[in-house]
N, C-alpha and C positions, 0 to 999 in steps of 0.2 A: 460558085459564089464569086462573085466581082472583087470581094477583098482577096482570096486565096493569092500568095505570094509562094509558089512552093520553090524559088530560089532560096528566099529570106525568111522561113514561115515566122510568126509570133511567139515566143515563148512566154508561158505562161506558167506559174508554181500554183498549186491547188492546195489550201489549206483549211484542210476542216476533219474534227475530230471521230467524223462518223466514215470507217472506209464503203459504206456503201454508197455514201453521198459525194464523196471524191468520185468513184467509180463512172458513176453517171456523169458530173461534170467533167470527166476527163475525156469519157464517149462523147459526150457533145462536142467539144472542143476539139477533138480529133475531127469528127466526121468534118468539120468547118477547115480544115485545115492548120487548124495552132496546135503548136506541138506543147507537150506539159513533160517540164523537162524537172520536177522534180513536185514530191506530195508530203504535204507537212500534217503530221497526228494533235503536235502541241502548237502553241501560241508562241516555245521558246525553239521548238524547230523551224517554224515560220520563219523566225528573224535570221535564226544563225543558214538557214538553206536560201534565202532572197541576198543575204549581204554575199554568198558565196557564189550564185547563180547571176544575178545581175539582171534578173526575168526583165521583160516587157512590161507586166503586168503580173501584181499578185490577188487573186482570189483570196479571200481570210474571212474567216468566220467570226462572228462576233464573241460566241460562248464557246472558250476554247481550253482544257486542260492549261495547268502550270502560268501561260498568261494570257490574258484574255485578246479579243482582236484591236480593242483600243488601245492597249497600252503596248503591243506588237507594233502595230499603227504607229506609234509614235518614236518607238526604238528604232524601225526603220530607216523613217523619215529624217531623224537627226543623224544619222549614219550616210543615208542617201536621201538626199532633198528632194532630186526629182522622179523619184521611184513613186511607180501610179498603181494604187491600192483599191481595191473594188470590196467594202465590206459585204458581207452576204450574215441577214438577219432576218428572225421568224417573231419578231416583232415589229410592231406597227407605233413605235412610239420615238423621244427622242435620241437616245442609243444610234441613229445615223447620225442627227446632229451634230453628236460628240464626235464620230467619226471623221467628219467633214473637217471641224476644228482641229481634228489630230493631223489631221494632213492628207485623210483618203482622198482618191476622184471620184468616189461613185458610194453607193450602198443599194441593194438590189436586198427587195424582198424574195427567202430561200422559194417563197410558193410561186416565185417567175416562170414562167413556161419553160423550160429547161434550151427548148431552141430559139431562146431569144437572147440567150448566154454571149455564145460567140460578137453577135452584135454589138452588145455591152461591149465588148473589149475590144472589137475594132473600134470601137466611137470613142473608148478613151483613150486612144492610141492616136486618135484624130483629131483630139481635144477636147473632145467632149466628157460633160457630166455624165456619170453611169447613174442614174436614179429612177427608181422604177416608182410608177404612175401611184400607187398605194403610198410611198415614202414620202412621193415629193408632193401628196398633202399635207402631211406631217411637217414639211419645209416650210411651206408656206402659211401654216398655223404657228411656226413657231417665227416666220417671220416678222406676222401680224402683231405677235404678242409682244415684238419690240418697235413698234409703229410708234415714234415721238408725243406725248399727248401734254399739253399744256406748256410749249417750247421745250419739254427737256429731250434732248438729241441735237436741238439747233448750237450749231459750234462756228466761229467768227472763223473766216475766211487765213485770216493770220493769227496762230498763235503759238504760246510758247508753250505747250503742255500738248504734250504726246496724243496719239489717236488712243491708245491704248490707257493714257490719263482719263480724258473725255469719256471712255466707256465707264470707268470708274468714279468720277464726278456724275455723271447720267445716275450712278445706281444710287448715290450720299445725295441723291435731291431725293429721289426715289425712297429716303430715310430708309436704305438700307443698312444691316449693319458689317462689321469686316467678311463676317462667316456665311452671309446670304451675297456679299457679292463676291466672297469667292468660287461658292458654288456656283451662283451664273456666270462668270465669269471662264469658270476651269484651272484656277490660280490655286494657287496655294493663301490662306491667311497670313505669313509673313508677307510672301509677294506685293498682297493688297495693300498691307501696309507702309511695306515699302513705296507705294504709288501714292499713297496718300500723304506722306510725310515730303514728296516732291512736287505733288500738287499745292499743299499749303508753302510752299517756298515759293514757287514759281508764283501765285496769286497773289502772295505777300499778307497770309494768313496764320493765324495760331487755333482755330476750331474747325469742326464740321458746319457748323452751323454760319461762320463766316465763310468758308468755301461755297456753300451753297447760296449765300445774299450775292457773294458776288457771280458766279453764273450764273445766276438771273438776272444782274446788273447787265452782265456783256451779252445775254440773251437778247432784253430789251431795246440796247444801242441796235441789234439788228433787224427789228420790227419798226 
């Protein structure tokens, strides 16, 4: 294989609760030349064996004793920001989504061809997204469903309210309420509202419903 480095090979940590399902990805990953320098049963040995290894890359499972692969995903990543996570799930829905948001580089359906593994993990070691052909319609249906429709998305070139604002003003035209845009969001409802009480400062507002006349005001000036 063109990637095999056997100076430097890859390390990689395998984390998934089934040991016959490690077993086989570890085979694969061996025969390609990446070494798997350590295998996690929980979601809370994932973390503590990745911050201690420093892997190349972690495999993790989505449905994982003690904690699951998203919230592993995220104890990671705020630990080590640029630690490159590959979820691995037997669902076709959007549970990668979240993952992506958590800070994964990839999520690979488990029913992948087993030798097309290794690939995966040089490519995100190359910079590439790991997302298998099944998931990343799922991406792009979940992209479509945030497709701008009637100017809401359209945001002025300059201004003074965060991207992170903006996503949260999109959902209050959207007459969502705190607890609907924190779940699309992935926020907590204090958070949200902590975003909204800086949104009506910065717009120079006292409701939702004045938040929303004026981004459609500044929507307008840019049609």
């Amino acid at each position: 294989m063109d990637d095999l480095d056997t100076e430097n090979p890859l390390r990689v940590i395998v984390a998934d609760d089934d040991p016959f399902a490690r077993r086989i990805i570890r085979s694969s990953l061996q025969d390609a030349g990446i070494v798997v320098v350590a295998e996690a049963g929980t979601g809370a040995q994932a973390v503590e064996l990745t911050l201690f290894y420093d892997p190349d890359v972690v495999l993790l499972d989505v449905v994982m004793p003690e904690l699951d692969g998203i919230s592993a995903t995220r104890k990671i990543i705020k630990a080590q920001p640029d630690a490159r996570i590959v979820l691995l799930t037997s669902a076709d829905d959007d549970v990668g989504i979240v993952g992506l948001q958590a800070g994964a580089s990839g999520f690979l359906n488990k029913d992948l061809n087993i030798e097309a593994l290794p690939r995966a993990v040089f490519g995100v070691m190359a910079g590439e997204a790991a997302i298998s052909r099944t998931l990343g319609t799922v991406l792009v249906q979940h992209l479509r469903r945030r497709v701008p429709v009637g100017g809401t998305g359209l945001r002025p070139v300059r201004s003074d309210l965060s991207s992170r604002e903006w996503e949260v003003l999109d959902l209050l035209c959207e007459r969502k309420n705190t607890d609907a845009i924190a779940e699309e969001l992935f926020l907590s409802p204090e958070t949200v509202r902590s975003h909204v009480k800086s949104i009506f400062r910065k717009l120079g507002v006292n409701s939702r419903e004045q938040a929303i006349a004026r981004a459609e005001r500044l929507r307008a000036d840019m049609t």
